[in-house]
C-alpha positions, 0 to 999 in steps of 0.5 A: 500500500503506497499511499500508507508507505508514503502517509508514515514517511509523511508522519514520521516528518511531522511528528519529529518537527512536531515533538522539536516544536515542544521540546523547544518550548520547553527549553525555553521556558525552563531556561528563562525560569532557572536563570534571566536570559536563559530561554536562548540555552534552553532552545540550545540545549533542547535543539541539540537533543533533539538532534541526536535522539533523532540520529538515534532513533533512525540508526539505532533505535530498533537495536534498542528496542530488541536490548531494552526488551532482552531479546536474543538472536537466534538462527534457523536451527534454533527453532526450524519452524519459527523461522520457516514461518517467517521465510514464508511470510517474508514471500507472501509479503514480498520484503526483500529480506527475511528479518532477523529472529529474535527470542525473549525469554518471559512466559507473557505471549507477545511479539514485536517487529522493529527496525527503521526499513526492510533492509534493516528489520527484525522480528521479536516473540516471546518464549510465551508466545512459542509455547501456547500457540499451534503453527496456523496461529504462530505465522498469523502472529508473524504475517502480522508484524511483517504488515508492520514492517511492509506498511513502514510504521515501525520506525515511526514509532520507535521514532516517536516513542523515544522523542516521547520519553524525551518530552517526559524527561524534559517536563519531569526535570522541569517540576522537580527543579521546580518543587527544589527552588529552581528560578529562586535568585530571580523571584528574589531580585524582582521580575514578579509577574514575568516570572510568574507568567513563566512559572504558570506557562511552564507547569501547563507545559510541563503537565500538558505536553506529555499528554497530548503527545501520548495522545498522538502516539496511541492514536498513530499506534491504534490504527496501525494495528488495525492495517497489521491486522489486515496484512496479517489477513492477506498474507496467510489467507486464513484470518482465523489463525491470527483472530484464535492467537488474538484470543490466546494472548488476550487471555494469558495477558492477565496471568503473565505481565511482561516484564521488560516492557513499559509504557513507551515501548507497549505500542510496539507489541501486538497487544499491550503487555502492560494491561488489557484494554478498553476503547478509549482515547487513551488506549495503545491497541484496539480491543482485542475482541473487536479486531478478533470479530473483525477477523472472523467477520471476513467470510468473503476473503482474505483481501483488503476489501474484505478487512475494511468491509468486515471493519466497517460491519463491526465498527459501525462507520462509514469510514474505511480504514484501508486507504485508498490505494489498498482498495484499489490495487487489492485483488479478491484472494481466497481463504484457505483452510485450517493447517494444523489439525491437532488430534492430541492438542495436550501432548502437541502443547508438550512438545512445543513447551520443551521444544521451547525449553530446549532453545532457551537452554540452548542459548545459555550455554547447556550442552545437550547429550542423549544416552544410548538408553534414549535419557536425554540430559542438560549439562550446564556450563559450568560442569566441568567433569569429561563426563557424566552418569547417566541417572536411569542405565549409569552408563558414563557419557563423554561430554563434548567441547561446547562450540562458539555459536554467535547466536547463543550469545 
């Protein structure tokens, strides 16, 4: 979709100037109040960080996001199927690379996408996510965050999400400075009503600033789940793998909260890891039982035709959520059916779980050896014997020299 590429790359301009303008303001108010004349080096000050958190943010900010969450990188023999499903949705959604993997060890289902393009793109799920959801819901969930990464908005909001932290920090700093005596010389030396002015303008800024720029951020972050969830749609052709991991996640979100999560990074996240969430304006994702009824509305096909129909049945607006350009390009595509038939779906969600475990062992450094009597055992690093007693035959077993592998570290 063109015409939304084209809209974020437009977004992401304006909200960078945007969030400048606000920093600006606030430097300069929190200049003129901590000393006369000194509006000039709070515009500086804040001109300057504006500067570098926008070279951050464009270069680096999707590496940030994978360490502030704890993800670590894994490769195709690591876990086959995970990447098998990106490899696919990496052809049906026609980037021009397959994203890193990533895994975050914490039993809260989720997942992410970052990076500032294609070329340069990643893809984060949880540990949580991998052991609770079969392979039709797993490549929903993918297809979802490659909708993410295709439609460009992912930059945008690791973008905003940083300038926002900015504009927290700055207005924090601004009221503690505030409630500490800052701009106490000058109330003493005369300038009363300038400075009073001054400190009213400053604590509107200082409690509103954030606010509305929040506000912006839900809003951008909102809709573009819903287009994630569109993609997600055509790209597997079968909406009900996305809408059933939808459901799955919602219900384990109020069991497990994700812990390296917070509030400037749960926009990201295919829902938010924080709380559940009602509609409202303060809200970072739609409901999930609205995008779950959206998806399994879509009797018709897969297309973005058939999303914004279901859209606009299930929101009641007469409004389309596809822009323009989606519409008009998008073919009819046909659903297809269910992949995965799960005639032991306890002992599948066993297998997934240790699979899972294995991986998580694997990427500390546990060496893993098999016994010719089938026991399979866990060595840690730090075990330093040649060998080890098997605990059912009591047959020795050499263990081998761990091997350096880039993506256990």
């Amino acid at each position: 979709m063109w015409e939304q590429i084209s809209a974020n790359k437009t977004k992401s301009i304006f909200l960078a100037f945007f969030i400048l303008g606000i920093l600006l303001l606030i430097g300069f108010v929190f200049g003129q109040f901590i000393a006369p004349g000194g509006g000039a080096l709070g515009i500086a000050i804040a001109l300057t960080l504006w500067v570098i958190l926008s070279l951050i943010s464009y270069f680096q900010g999707g590496n940030i996001m994978l360490a502030i969450s704890g993800a670590r990188k894994i490769e195709h023999a690591d876990h086959p199927m995970l990447f098998n499903i990106v490899e696919e949705m990496k052809i049906a959604s026609g980037l021009p690379k397959v994203p890193d993997v990533y895994i975050i060890d914490d039993p809260s289902p989720n997942a992410f996408a970052t990076g500032r393009d294609p070329e340069h793109c990643a893809v984060a799920v949880t540990s949580g996510l991998l052991n609770i959801l079969n392979r039709d819901e797993l490549q929903g969930v993918i297809a979802h965050e490659m909708g993410h990464i295709k439609n460009r908005d992912i930059l945008l909001m690791i973008m905003v999400g940083i300038m926002l932290g900015v504009i927290v920090l700055m207005a924090d700093i601004f009221l503690r400075s505030m409630l500490w005596g800052g701009g106490r010389s000058r109330r003493s030396s005369g300038g009363g009503q300038a400075q009073a002015l001054i400190l009213v303008v400053g604590l509107l800024l200082a409690i509103l600033a954030p606010i509305i720029a929040q506000l912006i951020y839900f809003a951008i972050s909102r809709k573009r789940e819903y287009l994630a969830d569109a993609s997600g749609a055509l790209y597997t052709r079968y909406p009900e793998g996305l809408a059933s991991a939808l459901e799955k996640i919602g219900a384990s979100a109020g069991r497990y909260k994700l812990q390296s999560a917070n509030r400037a990074t749960a926009p990201m996240y295919i829902i938010n890891p924080l709380k559940a969430e009602a509609a409202s304006i303060t809200a970072t994702h739609p409901p999930i039982e609205e995008r779950v009824k959206i998806l399994r509305s879509m009797a018709g096909g897969a297309g973005y035709v058939d999303f914004n129909a279901a859209w606009k049945k299930v929101t009641r607006s007469n409004a389309n959520i596809i822009p323009g350009s989606g519409l008009k390009a998008s073919p009819a595509v046909a659903l297809r059916g269910a992949a995965v038939t799960e005639e032991k779906p306890e002992q599948t969600k066993r297998e997934r779980v240790r699979q899972t475990t294995d991986l998580l062992w694997s990427m500390s450094n546990y060496i893993f050896i098999t016994c010719l009597c089938g026991t399979k055992m866990k060595i840690p690093p730090t075990f330093s014997r040649p060998e080890i007693q098997c605990p059912h035959c009591g047959r020795q077993n050499q263990i081998p020299k761990p091997q350096n592998s880039c993506s256990k570290k």
